[in-house]
Structures are given as structure tokens and as C-alpha cells.
N, C-alpha and C positions, 0 to 999 in steps of 0.2 A: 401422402397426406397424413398429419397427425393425427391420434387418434382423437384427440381436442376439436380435431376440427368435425372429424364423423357425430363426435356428441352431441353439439350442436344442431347437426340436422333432426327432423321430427324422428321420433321413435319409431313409428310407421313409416315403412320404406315403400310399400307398394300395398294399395288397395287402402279400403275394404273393398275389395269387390261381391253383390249380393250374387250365389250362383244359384242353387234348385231351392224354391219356396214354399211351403205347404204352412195350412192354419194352423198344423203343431209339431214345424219341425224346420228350422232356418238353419243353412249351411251357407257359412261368410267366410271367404278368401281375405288373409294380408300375409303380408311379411314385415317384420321387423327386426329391427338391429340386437333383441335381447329379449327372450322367456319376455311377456307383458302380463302382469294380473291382469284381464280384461273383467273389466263388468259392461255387459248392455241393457240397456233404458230402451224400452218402447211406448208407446203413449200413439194412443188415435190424434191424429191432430184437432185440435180445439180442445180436446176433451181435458179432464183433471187425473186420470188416475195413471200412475205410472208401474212400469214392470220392470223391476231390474232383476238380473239376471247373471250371477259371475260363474260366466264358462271353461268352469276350473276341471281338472281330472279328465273324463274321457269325454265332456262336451268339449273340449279344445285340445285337441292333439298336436304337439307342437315340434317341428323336426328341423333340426339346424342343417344348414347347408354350407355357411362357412362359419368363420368365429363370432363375424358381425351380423348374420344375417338368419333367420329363424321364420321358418313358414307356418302359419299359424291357420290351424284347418277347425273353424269354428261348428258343429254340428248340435245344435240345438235342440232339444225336445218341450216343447210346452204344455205346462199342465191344462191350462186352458186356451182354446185355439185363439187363432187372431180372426178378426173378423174378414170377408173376402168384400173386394171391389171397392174398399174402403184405403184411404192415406191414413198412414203410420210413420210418425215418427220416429226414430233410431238415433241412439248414440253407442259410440265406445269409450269406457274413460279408464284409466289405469293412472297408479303415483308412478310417480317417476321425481327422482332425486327431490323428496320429501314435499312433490309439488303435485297436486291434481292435474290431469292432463284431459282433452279432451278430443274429440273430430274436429269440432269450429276450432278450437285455440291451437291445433298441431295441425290442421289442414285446412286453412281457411278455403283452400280452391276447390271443394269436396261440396262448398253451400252454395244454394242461389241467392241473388241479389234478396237482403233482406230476411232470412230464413238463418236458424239459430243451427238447426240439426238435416240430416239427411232422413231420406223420406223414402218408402217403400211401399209396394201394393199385392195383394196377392190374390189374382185374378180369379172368380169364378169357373171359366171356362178357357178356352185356348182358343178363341174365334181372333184376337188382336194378334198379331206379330210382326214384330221388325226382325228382319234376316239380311245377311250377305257373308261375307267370303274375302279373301286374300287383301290381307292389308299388308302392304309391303311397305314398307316405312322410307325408301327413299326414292320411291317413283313419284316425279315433279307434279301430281295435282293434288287435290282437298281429299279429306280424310272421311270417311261414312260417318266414324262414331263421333266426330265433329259434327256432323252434322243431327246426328240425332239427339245431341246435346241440347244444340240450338231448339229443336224441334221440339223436344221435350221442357226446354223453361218456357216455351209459347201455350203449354197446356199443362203447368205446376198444378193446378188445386183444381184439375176434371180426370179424378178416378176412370170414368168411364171411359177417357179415351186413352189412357194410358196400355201400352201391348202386354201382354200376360208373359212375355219373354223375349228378349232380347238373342234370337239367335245364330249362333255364329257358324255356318258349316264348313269351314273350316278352311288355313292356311291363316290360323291366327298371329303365327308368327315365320317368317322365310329365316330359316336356319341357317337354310345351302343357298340361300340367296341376299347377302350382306355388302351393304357399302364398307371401302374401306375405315368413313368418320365411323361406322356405325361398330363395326369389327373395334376399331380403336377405343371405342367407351365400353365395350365389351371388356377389354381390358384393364383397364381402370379399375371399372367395380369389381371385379374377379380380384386385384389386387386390395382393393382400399375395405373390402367387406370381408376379405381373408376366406373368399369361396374356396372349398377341399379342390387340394391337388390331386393327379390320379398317374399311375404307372401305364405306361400307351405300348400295346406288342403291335411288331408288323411296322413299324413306321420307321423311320429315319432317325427319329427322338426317341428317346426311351419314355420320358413323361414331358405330363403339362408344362411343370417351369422350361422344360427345354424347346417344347413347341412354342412358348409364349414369347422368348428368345434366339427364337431361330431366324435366320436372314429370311427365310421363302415365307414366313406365319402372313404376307401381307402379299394379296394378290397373286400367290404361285403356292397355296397348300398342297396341290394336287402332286408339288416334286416330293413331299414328305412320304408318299411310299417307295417303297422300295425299289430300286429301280433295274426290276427284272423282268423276263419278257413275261411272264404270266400277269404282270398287273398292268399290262395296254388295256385289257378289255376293262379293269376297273376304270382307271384313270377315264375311260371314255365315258362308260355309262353313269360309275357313280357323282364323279365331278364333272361334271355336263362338256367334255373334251370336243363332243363332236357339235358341230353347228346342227340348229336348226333353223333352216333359211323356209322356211312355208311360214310359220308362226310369229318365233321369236332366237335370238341366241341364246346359251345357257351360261349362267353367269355364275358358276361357284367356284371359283378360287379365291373365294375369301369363307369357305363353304367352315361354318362350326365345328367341332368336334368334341369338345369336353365337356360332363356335365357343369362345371363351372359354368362355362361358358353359356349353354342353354341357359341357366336359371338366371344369367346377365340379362340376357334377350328380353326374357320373359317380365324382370322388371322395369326394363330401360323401353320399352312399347308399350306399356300400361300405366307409368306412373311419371311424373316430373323430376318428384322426390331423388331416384339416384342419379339425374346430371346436374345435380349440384355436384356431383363427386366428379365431374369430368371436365376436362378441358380439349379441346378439339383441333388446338395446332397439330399440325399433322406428325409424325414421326418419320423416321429418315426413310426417303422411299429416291426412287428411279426417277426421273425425270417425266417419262410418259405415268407411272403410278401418280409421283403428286398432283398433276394434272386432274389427272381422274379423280384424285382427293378431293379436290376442290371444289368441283362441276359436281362431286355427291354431296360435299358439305353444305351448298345451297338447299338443298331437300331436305335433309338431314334436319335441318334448324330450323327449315319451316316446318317439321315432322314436331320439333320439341314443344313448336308452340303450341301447338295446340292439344299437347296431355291434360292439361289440368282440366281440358272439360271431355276430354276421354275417361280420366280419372273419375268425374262428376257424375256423369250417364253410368259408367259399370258401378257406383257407389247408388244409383237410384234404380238402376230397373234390373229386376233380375234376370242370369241368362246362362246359356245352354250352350255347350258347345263339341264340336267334333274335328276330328283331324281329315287333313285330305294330305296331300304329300310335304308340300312343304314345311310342315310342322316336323316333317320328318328328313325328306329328300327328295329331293326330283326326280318325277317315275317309281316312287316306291312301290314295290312290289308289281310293274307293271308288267315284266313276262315272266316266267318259270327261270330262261336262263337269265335274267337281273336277277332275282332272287341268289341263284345257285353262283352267280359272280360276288354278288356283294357280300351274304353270310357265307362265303367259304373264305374270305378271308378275317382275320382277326380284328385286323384297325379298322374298316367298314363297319363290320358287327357292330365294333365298342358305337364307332361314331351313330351309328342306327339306334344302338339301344340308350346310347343317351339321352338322345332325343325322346325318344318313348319314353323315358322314366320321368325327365323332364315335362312332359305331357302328361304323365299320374300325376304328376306331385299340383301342378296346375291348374288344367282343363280338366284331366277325365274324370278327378275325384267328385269337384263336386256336379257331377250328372247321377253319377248314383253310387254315394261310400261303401253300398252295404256289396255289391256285385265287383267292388276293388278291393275289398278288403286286403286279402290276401298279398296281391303285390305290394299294395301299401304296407305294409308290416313290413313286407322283403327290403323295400325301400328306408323307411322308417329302420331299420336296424343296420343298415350300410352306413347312411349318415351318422344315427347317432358314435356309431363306433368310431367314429372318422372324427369327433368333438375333439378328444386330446391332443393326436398327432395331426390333424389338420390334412392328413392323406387318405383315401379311399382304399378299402382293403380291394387289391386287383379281382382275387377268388369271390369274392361275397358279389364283388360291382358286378362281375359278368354270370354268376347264380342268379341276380336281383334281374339282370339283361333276359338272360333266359327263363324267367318265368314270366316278364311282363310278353314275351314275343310269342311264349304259347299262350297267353290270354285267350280268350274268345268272348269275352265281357264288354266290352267296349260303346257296341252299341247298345242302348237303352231308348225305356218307352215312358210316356208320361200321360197317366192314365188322367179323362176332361172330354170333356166337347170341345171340338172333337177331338178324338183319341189322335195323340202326338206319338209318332216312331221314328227314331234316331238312327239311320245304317249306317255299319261300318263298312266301307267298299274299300279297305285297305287288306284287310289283315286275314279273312276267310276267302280269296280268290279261288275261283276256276280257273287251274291252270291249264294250259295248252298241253298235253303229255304228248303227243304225235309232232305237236312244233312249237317246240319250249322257246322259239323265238318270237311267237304270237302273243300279242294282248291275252293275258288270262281274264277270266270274265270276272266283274267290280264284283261279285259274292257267289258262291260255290252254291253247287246242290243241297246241301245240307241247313247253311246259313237259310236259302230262298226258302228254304219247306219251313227253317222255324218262323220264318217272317210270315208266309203263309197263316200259320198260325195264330201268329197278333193279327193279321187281321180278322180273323173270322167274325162273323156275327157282330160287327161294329157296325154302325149307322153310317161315321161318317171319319176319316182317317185324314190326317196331316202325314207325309212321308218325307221327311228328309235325307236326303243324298246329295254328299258331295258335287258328283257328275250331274247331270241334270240327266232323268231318263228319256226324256225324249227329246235330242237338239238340233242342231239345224245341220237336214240330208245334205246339203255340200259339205262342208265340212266334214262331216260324218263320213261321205264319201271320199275324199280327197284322204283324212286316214287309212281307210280303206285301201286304197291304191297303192300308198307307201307299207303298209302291211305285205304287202304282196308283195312289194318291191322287197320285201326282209328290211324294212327299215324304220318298224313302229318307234323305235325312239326320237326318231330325228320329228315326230308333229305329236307328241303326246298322245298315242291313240288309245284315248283313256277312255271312251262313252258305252253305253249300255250295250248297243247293240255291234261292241267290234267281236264279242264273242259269241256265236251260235247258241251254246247251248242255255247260256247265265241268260240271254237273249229271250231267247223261246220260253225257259220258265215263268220268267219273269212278266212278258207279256201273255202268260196261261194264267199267271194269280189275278190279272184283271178280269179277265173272263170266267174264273168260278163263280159259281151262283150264289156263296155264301159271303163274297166280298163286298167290303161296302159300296152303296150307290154314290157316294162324293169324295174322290181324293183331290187331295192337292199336295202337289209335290214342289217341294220349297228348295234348292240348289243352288250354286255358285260354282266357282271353279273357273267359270272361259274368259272372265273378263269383258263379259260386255252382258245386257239384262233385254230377257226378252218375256211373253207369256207368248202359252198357249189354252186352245181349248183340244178337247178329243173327246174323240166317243167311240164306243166300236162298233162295225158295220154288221158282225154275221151273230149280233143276237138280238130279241124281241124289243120294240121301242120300248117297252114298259119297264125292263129288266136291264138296262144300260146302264154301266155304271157312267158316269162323270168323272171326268179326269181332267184338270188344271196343273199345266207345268209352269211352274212361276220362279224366273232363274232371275235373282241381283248377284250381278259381279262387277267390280269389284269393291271393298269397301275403298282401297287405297290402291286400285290397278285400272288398266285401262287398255283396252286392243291396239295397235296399229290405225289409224284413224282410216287411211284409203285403202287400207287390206281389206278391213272390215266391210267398209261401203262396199264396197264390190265384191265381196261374198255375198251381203245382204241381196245387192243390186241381182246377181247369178243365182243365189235360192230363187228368188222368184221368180224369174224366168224357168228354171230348166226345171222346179219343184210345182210349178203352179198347177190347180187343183183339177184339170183337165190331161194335167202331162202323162204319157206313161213311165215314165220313169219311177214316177211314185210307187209302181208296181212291182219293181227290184227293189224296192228296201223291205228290212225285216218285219217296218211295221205297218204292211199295205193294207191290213185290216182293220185299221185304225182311221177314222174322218179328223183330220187335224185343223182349227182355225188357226192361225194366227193373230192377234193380238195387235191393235194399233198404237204405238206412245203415239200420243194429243201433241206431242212436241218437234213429231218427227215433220222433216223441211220437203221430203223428198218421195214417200211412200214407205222410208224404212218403219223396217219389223226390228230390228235389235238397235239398243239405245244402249250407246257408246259412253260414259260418264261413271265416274266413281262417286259414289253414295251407299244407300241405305236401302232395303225395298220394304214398305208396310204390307201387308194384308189385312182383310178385313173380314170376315165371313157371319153370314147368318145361321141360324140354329141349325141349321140342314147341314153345316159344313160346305156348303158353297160361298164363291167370295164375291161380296158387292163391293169389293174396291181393291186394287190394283196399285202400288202409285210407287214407284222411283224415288225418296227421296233425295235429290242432285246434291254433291258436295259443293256444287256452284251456288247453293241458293236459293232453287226453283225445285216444284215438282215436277216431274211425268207421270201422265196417268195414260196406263194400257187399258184400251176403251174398246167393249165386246163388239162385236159386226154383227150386224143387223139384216 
């Protein structure tokens, strides 16, 4: 494409997306085609006095990723706060080619019907949220953040009911999980935006242009290693080789690798803006490939359409987010021997730390700048150096890899009614040292005692996790079995309680005395949405803490429709609150309700549909409202038992 033709598109390539808010301190996600002088305008809505604001020097940090493309990490400080629970206007305006530009005039799809600028709110307290998980962009239903679009122009100008955050826990984006169309516009922008090439050890190719030009780059990545007997066990675990017939199959031979590549991902799921730069006839492929090409391009395109009110909802409500695997790879870090298979070899590594740096530069900054700092600099100085030659320095990229992968920053807390904590169940594992082929536990000893910690002396705590901590004992079982069988990869045996000891702490920090009496744990991950209630049995009624496990999955996924039903149909049966079997699992000290979706046909407890889930909670940190927003349309409200 000429370069005539990139000019022509708006300047802003992807976002503003709003990400952590406070009354004197806004941090704004874009990317653009080129360095932009930003000024931002804020104004209470209705009101006359305006604040503009040019977040020049170290409020705008700006770090190029290829020739054409420049990430633009806006961090704010205000000398006088903004007011809370109140609508605020927002713009961004920059010249451009001796012309004023603006959000309405370069993103008309960014406004609602009638509305000049984009609008923002910065919540009192943390009692509102919309949450969920794994939007996979070319699995055939409705999209969540679609739908909270919708749901949000239904209540433009009611501050009060608007969520205090939009959050995302994680599988924001499937890396190791790519449609061919999708892999194909991947490459496009990587070319048409002149994203840095990078030198690849370990593989078949030596670098990017040679992987981008390779016969196998499409549906058989996993032949680009080496083809020696020490990488069977890669080939298996880390590009999903071996089936998994309980669940689901593993589908990464279209699996990413470069950071180019990431930082494609990351604009072509969040913004409309870069498939203008694409076309979607397929490339020359195999006979059963094109096929498949085609049967994904249907998703694929109902996937495009509905960006601009993707684009819309992350440009109005601000939001939080975390990684769970797929941001990174399937099964990341799930035993001791994945670990010691994947980072022992080189091309693995790169392709892992990609992904991860890919994740700073995007998600994890803005959750909390000042606790990344660091990497971000390590980052920030690999690209910049990469501006003139357009290639990443190999030595600096895998320096930058190994300092984001001893992180320990990751997860953050956001202090409010009630107090919001962020865990990372990725990256501080319990591993199995006695049977490195066991599930390590979602957070080590060390991790649980500082989490501990946050919570002390709280009243009342929001906990987000990935996994959900407490999910449904068949399935949970049925891991279990394959565990034993030496076979956790083949059903994802990823849940709280497949390791002992991460297990037992974990349900010890509910039972200290100095923990808060109301949590709610907010989750995603399995692909289908359920609540619960809990309490625990062996301490005084007065002194019980409250426990709410509230799981939306997926934003863009969906289970097996009769797998499902009949897990649900078999939890209740062989789980029902008379059974003994309840007294074999980890958490028998635990009184569990269940939760009814108002929508369910049958008696089911888990509601199978891709959406949104709201919460709602009163001053106590407990929640008077529950509800599913359906990508169909409709809500589900999970309704207490009486």
C-alpha cells in the first residue's frame, strides 16, 4: 500500500482507550501513525469552563513500534482534581498537515448519536462493575464489549449508573489462538505500518521477514522448530500438538511469535481504524487450509463489525485489566515441566516474552505506570533504538524479555469502597517440585502471604482472579483424574484448588480473623458464567466472613453447548448439598449456594452465552445485583435462594 494511502487514514490508529482514573491523575491509551502534539480539553458536561491540557514531555511518553506506528501512553497529573460521580467531557486535538484535528472530526465512531466529544466518569467508589474474559475474535457469536456499548448509550447522561470500571480479567487478546483471515491482517499491518523486524534463534528462519515468507507461516507454525527429537515435547505442549477431547482441541498453528506481530493483534481487536489497511482474500494456501479460511472469514467480519462500538465503550468507561494465558499462550506456566520445556528453549522464550512485553506496552501499563516503570524503560529503549534500522537489537530484545519475566509487579490494588485487588495467577506459581508434571498452584507462598496482607483490616474487598476460586466440583474433579492420569495438559487443569498447598493457604486467608467480612471474587476463564454464595462452617455466625464468587465468561467464547448441560445436569446430582462427596473436596468447610440465572429453562446453574457480567454492591461490599449482560440482547439475572 502507498504510503499516500496510510496518510489518508485518521492519525489515531487505535484508541483513546480511558485505562486507571483518579480525580488528579488520567492515564489514556492510543497509538498513532506519528509523534502527535496532543492537547486534551475537559469540561463537566453542561458546564462553561474548560481545561485544556498539552501532554507534552513526561505526561506523554511516546514509543514507536514501527515507522508508522507510535504508542502514545498519556499519564496525566491535575492540579485540580476532577469532580467524582459526575460526566466529563474529553477531547484530543492535535495539527496535522496545517489543519486542526480532532476525536469527532478523525473518529466520528468514538461519539454517540448527537454528542460532539467523548465522555468520562470517575467513580466514587468501586461498588459498580462490568467484568469478563476471553474474547476470542473469531469464535461464531456476539461480542460482550458490544454489547456493553449498546448498554451504555441506554444510560449516556445517569452518572450513577454508570460502572466505576470496565474490567477485563483476562485473555484480552488469543495470540496462540488465531484464525487464518486474522493471522493474514496480521500481516498486512506489520507490513503497511513498517512494525520492527527482529532476528528469531532456534527456529527454521533466522528472522521475521523469513517467518513472514515461509511456506509453513500459515496453519503449520509449529514445523518452524527444529526438527529434532528434543522439541516433540515443545511442539506438544507449547503449540497445543496434543488433543484435548474432555474440553476442547488446541488450535495454535497459526500460534503468533513476533512482537510485530503482538502489537498487530492488539490494534486489529480494539480498533476499526487498521482494516482499512487490509484486504482478506486469502493467500495461497492448501486446499483443506482455504476452506478453513473461509468458514473463519465469516467470524472474522462479523468480528470487524462491530469495533467501532468496541472502540466507543473503551473511549467512555474506564478499565482495568489482566492477563490469563492466552494473552500469552496456552497453559502458560501451568506445571514446573511446561515451564522448564518452554524457557529452555530460545524460540519459545522469544515467542513468550513477546507476548509479555506486548502486554506492558498495552494492558499492564496502564493498571499501575509507577510499579512498571522499570520494564517500561527496558522496553521503551529496545524500540526506540530500532527507529532508524527498523530491526530490533536481538541482545537488548531478550535483556528487555528477561526483565519483564522476573517481574513480580504485575498484579495491582485499587484502593475505594470496596477495596479492589488484582492477582496475578500467572507468573508467581507453586510449583510441584516432587511432580513437576502437576498443576503448580495459580500463586506461591510468598505471592498468598503478601495478598494476605492487602487484605487486612479491610471492611470489605473485591478480588480478582483469572481462574475463579471456587468452580464447579465436577469439573474440578474430572481434572483431577487426568492429573493423576499424568495428563493435566490434555483439560487445562488450571483451578484453585488442583494444588494442595496454594489451596489450603488460600482458603486459610478466608478464615483469619482480621479478613474482611464481604468478598467478592470477580473471574472468567471457563467459558460459561455462573455465581455463587459461601460462608464457612467451623467459625462463629457473627464472625463469618461473606464470600461471593461471581464468574462472566466469555466476553467472545462460549463452552460446548451439550458438554456443558450435562456437567451442569452431573454437578447437581452427584454435588447436591446432602451428597457426600462434598466431603472429598478441598473445600468441605465451606456451605456453598448456588445461584439461579432467572433465564435458565431447565434448573441450570451455569449460563452458557457470551456477554458482559455487571455487579452491583451496597456500602457493605455485598452485591444486590448480579446480571449477565447476553451478547444476544437480553439479560440474566442470577437470583439469591431463599
Amino acid at each position: 500500500m502507498p504510503v499516500d494511502a496510510l496518510q489518508s487514514m485518521p492519525a489515531i490508529i487505535a484508541g483513546p482507550i480511558l485505562r486507571r482514573l483518579e480525580p488528579s491523575r488520567l492515564l489514556i491509551w492510543l497509538v498513532a501513525r506519528e509523534p502527535l502534539p496532543l492537547v486534551l480539553t475537559l469540561q463537566r458536561q453542561g458546564g462553561d469552563e474548560h481545561i485544556h491540557i498539552e501532554p507534552g514531555g513526561s505526561l506523554c511518553q511516546v514509543m514507536p513500534i514501527g515507522r508508522y506506528a507510535f504508542v502514545h501512553l498519556l499519564d496525566i497529573t491535575l492540579g485540580d482534581p476532577l469532580p467524582v460521580d459526575t460526566l466529563v467531557e474529553y477531547d484530543l486535538s492535535w495539527s496535522e498537515a496545517s489543519e486542526q484535528q480532532n476525536l469527532g472530526k478523525a473518529l466520528p465512531h468514538l461519539l454517540h448519536a448527537g454528542r460532539e466529544r467523548p465522555s468520562l466518569m470517575i467513580a466514587a467508589t468501586n461498588r459498580t462493575l462490568l467484568h469478563g474474559s476471553c474474547r476470542k475474535p473469531h469464535f461464531p457469536c456476539g461480542d460482550g464489549l458490544v454489547r456493553a456499548d449498546s448498554w451504555l448509550a441506554e444510560r449516556l447522561d445517569e452518572p450513577e449508573k454508570r460502572p466505576a470500571w470496565l474490567m477485563m480479567s483476562g485473555d484480552q487478546v488469543y495470540v496462540d489462538d488465531v484464525a487464518g483471515p486474522m493471522l493474514h491482517a496480521v500481516h498486512q499491518v506489520v507490513e503497511r505500518l513498517g512494525l520492527f523486524d527482529e532476528q528469531l534463534e532456534g527456529a527454521t528462519v533466522t528472522d521475521s521477514q523469513q517467518l513472514y515468507h515461509s511456506a509453513d507461516n500459515y496453519y503449520r507454525r509449529e514445523q518452524l522448530l527444529p526438527d529434532i527429537q528434543m522439541n516433540a515435547p515443545l511442539r506438544e505442549r507449547f503449540f497445543g500438538g496434543a488433543k484435548k477431547p474432555v474440553f476442547t482441541s488446541a488450535h495454535a498453528h497459526n500460534h503468533l511469535m513476533t512482537l510485530a506481530e503482538m502489537f498487530a493483534m492488539y490494534l486489529l481487536v480494539w480498533s476499526p481504524v487498521p482494516w482499512r489497511l487490509v484486504e482478506l482474500q486469502a493467500p495461497e494456501l492448501e486446499a483443506d487450509q482455504a476452506e478453513n479460511y473461509e468458514r473463519e472469514k465469516i467470524a472474522i467480519d462479523d468480528f470487524v463489525s462491530g469495533l467501532p462500538q468496541v472502540a466507543r465503550v473503551l473511549a467512555h468507561l474506564p478499565s482495568l485489566m489482566i492477563f490469563d494465558d492466552h494473552d500469552v499462550t496456552d497453559d502458560w506456566n501451568l506445571t514446573a515441566e511446561w515451564e522448564s520445556t518452554a524457557y529452555g528453549h530460545p524460540f519459545s522464550r522469544r515467542i513468550i516474552g513477546n507476548a509479555l512485553l506486548a502486554y506492558l506496552a498495552c494492558q499492564g501499563w496502564g493498571n499501575d505506570p509507577d510499579q512498571l516503570r522499570e520494564p517500561l524503560q527496558s522496553l521503551a529503549r529496545l524500540l526506540d533504538n530500532a527507529s532508524e534500522s527498523g530491526w530490533l537489537d536481538a541482545a537488548a530484545q531478550d535483556a528487555s524479555i528477561e526483565q519483564s519475566l522476573g517481574c513480580q509487579c504485575w498484579g495491582y490494588e485499587v484502593a475505594g469502597t470496596p477495596h479492589l485487588l488484582v492477582l496475578d495467577t500467572r507468573t508467581r506459581r507453586w510449583r510441584n517440585a516432587r511432580r513437576p508434571g502437576h498443576p503448580s498452584g495459580l500463586m506461591d507462598w510468598e505471592a498468598l502471604s503478601e495478598m494476605q496482607q492487602m487484605l487486612l483490616d479491610k471492611e470489605a474487598v473485591v478480588i480478582v482472579t483469572a481462574a475463579p476460586m471456587f468452580g464447579v466440583k465436577l469439573i474440578e474433579g474430572i481434572q483431577k483424574l487426568f492429573t493423576l492420569a499424568g495428563k493435566p495438559l490434555l483439560v487445562d487443569a488450571e483451578n484453585w484448588m488442583a494444588h494442595r498447598g496454594a489451596a489450603s493457604v488460600m482458603l486459610n486467608i478466608f478464615r483469619h480473623s482480621r479478613t474482611p467480612g464481604n468478598f467478592v471474587v470477580l473471574s472468567g476463564d471457563v467459558h460459561y458464567s455462573f455465581a455463587y454464595d459461601l460462608t464457612i462452617r467451623d467459625r462463629d455466625r457473627d464472625r463469618r466472613p461473606r464470600i461471593w464468587q461471581i464468574t462472566s465468561s466469555g466476553l467472545k467464547n462460549t463452552f460446548p453447548e451439550s458438554l456443558l448441560n450435562w456437567f451442569d445436569r452431573l454437578n447437581r446430582w452427584l454435588y447436591a448439598p446432602w451428597s457426600p462427596l462434598n466431603w472429598l473436596t478441598k473445600r468441605r468447610s465451606m456451605r456453598v449456594t448456588p445461584r439461579d440465572p432467572d433465564r435458565a429453562k431447565a434448573g441450570e446453574r451455569l449460563w452458557n452465552g457470551s456477554g458482559i457480567g455487571l455487579v452491583r454492591m451496597d456500602q457493605a461490599g455485598r452485591p444486590i445485583e448480579i446480571t449477565q449482560l447476553d451478547a444476544r440482547g437480553f439479560d440474566v439475572t442470577f437470583e439469591q435462594r431463599h
